[in-house]
N, CA, C and O atoms as CSV, one atom per row, in Angstrom:
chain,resi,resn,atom,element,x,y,z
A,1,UNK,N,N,0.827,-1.198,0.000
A,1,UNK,CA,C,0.000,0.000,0.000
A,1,UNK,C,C,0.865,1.254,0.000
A,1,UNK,O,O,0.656,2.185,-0.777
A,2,UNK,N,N,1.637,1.245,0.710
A,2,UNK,CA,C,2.881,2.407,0.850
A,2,UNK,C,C,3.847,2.484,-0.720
A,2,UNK,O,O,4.866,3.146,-0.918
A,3,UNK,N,N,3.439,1.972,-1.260
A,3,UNK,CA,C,4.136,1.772,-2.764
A,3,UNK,C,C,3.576,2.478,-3.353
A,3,UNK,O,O,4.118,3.509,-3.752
A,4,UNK,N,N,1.917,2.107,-3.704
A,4,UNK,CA,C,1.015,2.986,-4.425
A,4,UNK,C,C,0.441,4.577,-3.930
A,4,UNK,O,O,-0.237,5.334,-4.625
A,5,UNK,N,N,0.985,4.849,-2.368
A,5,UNK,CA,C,0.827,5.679,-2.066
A,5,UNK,C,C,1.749,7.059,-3.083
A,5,UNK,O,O,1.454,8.090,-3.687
A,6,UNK,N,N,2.965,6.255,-2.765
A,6,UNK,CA,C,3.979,6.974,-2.900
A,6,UNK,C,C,4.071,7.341,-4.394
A,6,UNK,O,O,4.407,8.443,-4.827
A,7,UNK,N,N,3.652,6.037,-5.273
A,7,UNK,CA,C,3.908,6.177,-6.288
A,7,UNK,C,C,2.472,7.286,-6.977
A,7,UNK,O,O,2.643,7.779,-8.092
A,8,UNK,N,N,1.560,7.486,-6.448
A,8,UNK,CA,C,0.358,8.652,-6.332
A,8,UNK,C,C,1.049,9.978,-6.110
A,8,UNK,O,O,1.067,10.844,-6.984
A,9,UNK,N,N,1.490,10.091,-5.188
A,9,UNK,CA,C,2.455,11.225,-4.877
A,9,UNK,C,C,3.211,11.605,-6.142
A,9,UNK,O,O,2.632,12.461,-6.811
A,10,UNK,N,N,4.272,11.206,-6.584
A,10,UNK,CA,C,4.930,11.076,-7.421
A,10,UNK,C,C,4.329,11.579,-8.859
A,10,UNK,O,O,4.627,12.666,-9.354
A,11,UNK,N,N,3.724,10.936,-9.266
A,11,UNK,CA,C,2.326,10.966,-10.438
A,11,UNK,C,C,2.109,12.708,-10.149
A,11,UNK,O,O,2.572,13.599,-10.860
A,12,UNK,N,N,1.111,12.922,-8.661
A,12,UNK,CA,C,0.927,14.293,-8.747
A,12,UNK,C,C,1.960,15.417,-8.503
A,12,UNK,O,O,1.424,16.523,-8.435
A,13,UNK,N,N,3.172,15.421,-8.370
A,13,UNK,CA,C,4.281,16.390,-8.192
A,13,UNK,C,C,4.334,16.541,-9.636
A,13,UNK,O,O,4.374,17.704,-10.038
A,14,UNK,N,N,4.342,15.610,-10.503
A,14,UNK,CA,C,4.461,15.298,-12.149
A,14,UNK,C,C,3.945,16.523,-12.371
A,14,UNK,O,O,4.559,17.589,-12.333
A,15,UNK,N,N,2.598,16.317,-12.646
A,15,UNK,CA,C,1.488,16.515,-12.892
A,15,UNK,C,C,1.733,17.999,-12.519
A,15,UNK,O,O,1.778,18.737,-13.503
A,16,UNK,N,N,1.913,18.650,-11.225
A,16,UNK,CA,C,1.959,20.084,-10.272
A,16,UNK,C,C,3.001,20.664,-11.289
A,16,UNK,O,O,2.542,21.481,-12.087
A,17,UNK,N,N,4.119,20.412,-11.365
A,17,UNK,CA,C,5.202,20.920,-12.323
A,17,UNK,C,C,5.046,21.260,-13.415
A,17,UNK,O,O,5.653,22.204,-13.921
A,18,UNK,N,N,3.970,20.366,-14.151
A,18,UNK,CA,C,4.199,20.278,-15.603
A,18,UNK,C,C,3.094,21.606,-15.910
A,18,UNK,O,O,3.052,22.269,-16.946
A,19,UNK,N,N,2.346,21.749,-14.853
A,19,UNK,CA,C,1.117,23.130,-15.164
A,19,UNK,C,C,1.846,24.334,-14.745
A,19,UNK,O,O,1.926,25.317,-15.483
A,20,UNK,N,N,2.259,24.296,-13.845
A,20,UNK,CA,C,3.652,25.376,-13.150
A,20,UNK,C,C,4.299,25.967,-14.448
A,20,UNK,O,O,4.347,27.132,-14.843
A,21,UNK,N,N,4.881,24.571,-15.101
A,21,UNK,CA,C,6.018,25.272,-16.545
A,21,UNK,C,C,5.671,25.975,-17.359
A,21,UNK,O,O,6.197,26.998,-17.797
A,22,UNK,N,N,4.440,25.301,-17.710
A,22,UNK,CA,C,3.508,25.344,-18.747
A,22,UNK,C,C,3.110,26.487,-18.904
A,22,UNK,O,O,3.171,27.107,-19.966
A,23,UNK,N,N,2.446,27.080,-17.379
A,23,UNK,CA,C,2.132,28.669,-16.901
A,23,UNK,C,C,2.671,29.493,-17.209
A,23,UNK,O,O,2.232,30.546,-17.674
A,24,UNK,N,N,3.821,29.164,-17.000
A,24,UNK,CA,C,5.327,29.998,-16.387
A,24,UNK,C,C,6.186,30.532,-18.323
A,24,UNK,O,O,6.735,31.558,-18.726
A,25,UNK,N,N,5.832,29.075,-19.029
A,25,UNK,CA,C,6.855,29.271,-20.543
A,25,UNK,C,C,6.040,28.990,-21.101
A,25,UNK,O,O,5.749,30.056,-21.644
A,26,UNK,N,N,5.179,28.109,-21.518
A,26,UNK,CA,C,4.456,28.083,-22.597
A,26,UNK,C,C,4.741,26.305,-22.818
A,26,UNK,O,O,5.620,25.528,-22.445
A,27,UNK,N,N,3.213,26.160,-23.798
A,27,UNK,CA,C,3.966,24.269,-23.883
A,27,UNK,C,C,5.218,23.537,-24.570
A,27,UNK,O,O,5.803,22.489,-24.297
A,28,UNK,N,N,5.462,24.871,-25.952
A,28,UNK,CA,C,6.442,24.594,-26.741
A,28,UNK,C,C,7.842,24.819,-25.629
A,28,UNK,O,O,8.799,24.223,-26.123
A,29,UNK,N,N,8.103,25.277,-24.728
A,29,UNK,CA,C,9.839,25.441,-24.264
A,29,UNK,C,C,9.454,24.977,-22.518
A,29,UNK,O,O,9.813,25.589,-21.512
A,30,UNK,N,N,8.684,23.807,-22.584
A,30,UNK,CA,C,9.188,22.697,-21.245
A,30,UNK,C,C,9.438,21.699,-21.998
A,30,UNK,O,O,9.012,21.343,-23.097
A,31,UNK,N,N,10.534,21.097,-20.930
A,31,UNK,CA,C,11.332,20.164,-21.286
A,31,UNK,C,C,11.264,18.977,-20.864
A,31,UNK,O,O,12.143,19.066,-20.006
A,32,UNK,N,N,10.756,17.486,-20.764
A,32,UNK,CA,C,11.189,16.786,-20.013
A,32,UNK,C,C,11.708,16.603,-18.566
A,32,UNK,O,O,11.334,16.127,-17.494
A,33,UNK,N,N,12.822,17.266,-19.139
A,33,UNK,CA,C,14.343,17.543,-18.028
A,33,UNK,C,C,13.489,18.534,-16.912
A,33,UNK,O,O,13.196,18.021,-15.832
A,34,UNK,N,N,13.126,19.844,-17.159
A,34,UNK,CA,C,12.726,20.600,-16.343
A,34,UNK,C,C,11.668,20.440,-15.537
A,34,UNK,O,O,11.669,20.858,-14.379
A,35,UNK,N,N,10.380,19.639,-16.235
A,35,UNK,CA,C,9.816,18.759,-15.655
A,35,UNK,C,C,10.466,18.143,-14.376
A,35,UNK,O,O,10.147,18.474,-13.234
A,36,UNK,N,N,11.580,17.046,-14.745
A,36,UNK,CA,C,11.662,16.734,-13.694
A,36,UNK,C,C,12.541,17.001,-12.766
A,36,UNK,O,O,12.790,16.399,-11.722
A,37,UNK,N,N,13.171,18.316,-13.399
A,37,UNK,CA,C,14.245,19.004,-11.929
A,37,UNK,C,C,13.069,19.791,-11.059
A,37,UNK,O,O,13.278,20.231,-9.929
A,38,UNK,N,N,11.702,19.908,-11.811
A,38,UNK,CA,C,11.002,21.162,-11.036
A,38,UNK,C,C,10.033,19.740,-9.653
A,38,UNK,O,O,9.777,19.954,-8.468
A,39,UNK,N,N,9.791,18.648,-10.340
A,39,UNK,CA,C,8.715,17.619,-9.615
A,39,UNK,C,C,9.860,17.085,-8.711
A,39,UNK,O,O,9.472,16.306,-7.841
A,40,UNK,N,N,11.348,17.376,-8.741
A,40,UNK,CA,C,11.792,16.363,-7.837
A,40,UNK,C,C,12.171,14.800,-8.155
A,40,UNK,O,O,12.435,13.983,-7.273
A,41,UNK,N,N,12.155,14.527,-9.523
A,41,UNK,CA,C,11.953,13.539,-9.838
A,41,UNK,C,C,13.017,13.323,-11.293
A,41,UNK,O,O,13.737,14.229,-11.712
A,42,UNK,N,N,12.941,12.132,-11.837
A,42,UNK,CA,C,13.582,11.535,-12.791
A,42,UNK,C,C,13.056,11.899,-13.743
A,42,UNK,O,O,12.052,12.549,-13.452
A,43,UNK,N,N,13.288,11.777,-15.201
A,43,UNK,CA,C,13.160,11.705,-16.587
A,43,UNK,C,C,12.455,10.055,-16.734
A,43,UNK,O,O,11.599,9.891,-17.603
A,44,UNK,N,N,12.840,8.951,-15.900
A,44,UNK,CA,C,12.253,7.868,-15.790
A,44,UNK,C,C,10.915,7.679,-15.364
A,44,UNK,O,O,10.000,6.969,-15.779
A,45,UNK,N,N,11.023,8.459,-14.472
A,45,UNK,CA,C,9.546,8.021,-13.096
A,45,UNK,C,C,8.465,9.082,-14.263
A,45,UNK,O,O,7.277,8.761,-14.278
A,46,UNK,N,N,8.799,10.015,-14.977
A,46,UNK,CA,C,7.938,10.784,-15.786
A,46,UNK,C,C,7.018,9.657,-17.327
A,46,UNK,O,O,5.859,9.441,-17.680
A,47,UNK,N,N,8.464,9.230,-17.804
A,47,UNK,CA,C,7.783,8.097,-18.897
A,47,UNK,C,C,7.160,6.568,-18.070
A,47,UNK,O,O,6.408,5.790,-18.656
A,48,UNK,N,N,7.529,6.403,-16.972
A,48,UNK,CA,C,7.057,5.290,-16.233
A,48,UNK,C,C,5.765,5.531,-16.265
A,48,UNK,O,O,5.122,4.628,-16.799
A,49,UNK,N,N,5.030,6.614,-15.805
A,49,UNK,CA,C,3.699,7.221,-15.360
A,49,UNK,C,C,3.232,8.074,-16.888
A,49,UNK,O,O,2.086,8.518,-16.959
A,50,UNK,N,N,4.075,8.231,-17.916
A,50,UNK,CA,C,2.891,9.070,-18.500
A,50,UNK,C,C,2.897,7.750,-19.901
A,50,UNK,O,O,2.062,7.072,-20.500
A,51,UNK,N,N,4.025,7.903,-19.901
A,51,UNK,CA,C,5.137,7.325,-21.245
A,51,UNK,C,C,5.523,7.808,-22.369
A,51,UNK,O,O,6.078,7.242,-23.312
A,52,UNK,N,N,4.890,9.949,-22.098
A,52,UNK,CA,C,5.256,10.374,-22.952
A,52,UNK,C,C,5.274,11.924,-23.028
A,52,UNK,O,O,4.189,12.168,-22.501
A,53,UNK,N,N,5.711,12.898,-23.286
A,53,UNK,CA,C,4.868,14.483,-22.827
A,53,UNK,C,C,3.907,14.683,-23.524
A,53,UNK,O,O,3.308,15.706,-23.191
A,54,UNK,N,N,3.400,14.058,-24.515
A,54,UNK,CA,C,1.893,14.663,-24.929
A,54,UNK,C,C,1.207,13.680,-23.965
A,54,UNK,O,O,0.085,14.138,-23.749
A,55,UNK,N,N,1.404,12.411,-23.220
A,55,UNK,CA,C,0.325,12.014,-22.519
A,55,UNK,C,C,0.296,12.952,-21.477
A,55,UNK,O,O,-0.688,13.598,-21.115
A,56,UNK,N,N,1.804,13.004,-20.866
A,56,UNK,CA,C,1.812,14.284,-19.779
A,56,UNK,C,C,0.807,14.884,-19.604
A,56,UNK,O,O,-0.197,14.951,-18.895
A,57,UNK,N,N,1.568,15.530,-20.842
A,57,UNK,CA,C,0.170,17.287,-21.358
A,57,UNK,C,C,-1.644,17.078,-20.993
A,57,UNK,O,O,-2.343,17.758,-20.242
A,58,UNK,N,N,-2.053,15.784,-21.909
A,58,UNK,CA,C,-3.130,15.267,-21.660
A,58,UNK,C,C,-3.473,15.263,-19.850
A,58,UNK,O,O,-4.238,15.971,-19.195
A,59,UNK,N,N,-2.747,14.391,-19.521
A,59,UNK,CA,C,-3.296,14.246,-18.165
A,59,UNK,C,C,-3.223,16.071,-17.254
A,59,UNK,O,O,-4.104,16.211,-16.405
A,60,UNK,N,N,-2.592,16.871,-17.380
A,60,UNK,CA,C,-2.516,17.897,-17.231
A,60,UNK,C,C,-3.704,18.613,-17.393
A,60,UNK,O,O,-4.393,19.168,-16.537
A,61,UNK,N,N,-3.851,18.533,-18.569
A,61,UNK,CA,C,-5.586,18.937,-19.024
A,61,UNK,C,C,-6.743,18.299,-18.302
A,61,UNK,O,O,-7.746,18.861,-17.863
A,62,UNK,N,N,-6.426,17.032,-18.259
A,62,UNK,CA,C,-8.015,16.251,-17.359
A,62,UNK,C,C,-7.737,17.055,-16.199
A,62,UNK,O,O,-8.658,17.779,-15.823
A,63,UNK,N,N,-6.647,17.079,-15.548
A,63,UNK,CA,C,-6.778,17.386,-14.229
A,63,UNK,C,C,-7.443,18.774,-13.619
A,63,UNK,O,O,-8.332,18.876,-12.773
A,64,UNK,N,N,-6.590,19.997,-14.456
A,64,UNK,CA,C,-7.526,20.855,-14.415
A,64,UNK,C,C,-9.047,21.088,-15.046
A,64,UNK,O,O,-9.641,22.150,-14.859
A,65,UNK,N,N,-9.483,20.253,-15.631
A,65,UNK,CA,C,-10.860,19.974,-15.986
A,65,UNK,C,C,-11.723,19.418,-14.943
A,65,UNK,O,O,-12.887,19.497,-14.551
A,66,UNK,N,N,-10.713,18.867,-14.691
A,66,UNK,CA,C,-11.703,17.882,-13.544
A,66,UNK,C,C,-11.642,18.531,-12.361
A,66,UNK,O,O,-12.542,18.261,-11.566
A,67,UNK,N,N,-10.624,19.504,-11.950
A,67,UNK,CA,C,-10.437,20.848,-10.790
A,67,UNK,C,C,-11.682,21.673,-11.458
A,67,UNK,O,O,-12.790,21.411,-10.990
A,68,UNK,N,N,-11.604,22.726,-12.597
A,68,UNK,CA,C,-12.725,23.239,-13.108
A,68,UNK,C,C,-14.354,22.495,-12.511
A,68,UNK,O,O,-15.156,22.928,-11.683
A,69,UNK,N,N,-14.364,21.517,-13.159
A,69,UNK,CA,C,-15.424,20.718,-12.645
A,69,UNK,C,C,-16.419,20.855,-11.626
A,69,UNK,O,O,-17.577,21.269,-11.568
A,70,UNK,N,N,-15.174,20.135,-10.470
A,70,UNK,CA,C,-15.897,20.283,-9.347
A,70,UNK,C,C,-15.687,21.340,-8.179
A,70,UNK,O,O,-15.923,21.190,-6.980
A,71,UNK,N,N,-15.043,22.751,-9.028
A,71,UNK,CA,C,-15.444,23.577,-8.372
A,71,UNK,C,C,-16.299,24.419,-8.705
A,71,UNK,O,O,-16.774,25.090,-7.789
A,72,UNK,N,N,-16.756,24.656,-10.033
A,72,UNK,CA,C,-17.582,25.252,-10.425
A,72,UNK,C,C,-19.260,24.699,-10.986
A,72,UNK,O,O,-20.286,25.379,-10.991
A,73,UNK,N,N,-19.128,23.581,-11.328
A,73,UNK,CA,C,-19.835,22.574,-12.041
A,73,UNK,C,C,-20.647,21.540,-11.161
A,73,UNK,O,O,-21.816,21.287,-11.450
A,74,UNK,N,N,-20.251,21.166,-10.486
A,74,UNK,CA,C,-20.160,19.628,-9.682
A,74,UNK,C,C,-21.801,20.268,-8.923
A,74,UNK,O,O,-22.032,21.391,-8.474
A,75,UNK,N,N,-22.550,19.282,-9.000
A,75,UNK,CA,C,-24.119,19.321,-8.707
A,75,UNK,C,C,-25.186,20.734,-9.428
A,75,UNK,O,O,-26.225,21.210,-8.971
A,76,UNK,N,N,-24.336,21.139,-10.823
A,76,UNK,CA,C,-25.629,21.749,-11.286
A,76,UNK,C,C,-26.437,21.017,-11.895
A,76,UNK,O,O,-27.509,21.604,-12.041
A,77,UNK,N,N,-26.423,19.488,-12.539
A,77,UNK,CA,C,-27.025,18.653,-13.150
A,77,UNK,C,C,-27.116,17.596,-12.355
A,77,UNK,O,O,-26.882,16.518,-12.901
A,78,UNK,N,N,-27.508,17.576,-10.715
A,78,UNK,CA,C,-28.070,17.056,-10.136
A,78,UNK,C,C,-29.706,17.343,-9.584
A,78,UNK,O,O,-30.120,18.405,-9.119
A,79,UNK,N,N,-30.409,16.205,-9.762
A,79,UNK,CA,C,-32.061,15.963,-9.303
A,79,UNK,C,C,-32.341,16.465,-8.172
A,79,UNK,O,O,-33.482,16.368,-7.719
């Protein structure tokens, strides 16, 4: 359990960085690399979890969608 914890963690530092850069430069000039000097993390543990920067990117997008969501959204199309 402490594996998948950690490895959750990990996933979201990804994830925190890659919107940070993104913010910060634009999508064309992040790097991999900066990615993972900014998450704390490897160039490995990044393709382990995404397997790629456009999946990156992707999951980047759900996430703030899915933040959007349910802070703004979440029970207007409830009965």
């Amino acid at each position: 359990m402490a594996k998948y914890a950690s490895s959750e963690r990990t996933r979201e530092a990804i994830i925190t960085a890659t919107g940070e850069l993104v913010a910060e430069r634009g999508f064309d000039n992040v790097s991999i690399r900066a990615i993972a000097n900014r998450s704390n993390t490897n160039v490995g543990s990044i393709h382990y979890h995404f397997g790629s920067k456009e999946k990156l990117f992707e999951a980047v997008l759900i996430y703030v969608i899915d933040w959007i969501w349910g802070r703004y959204f979440e029970g207007i199309f409830d009965e």
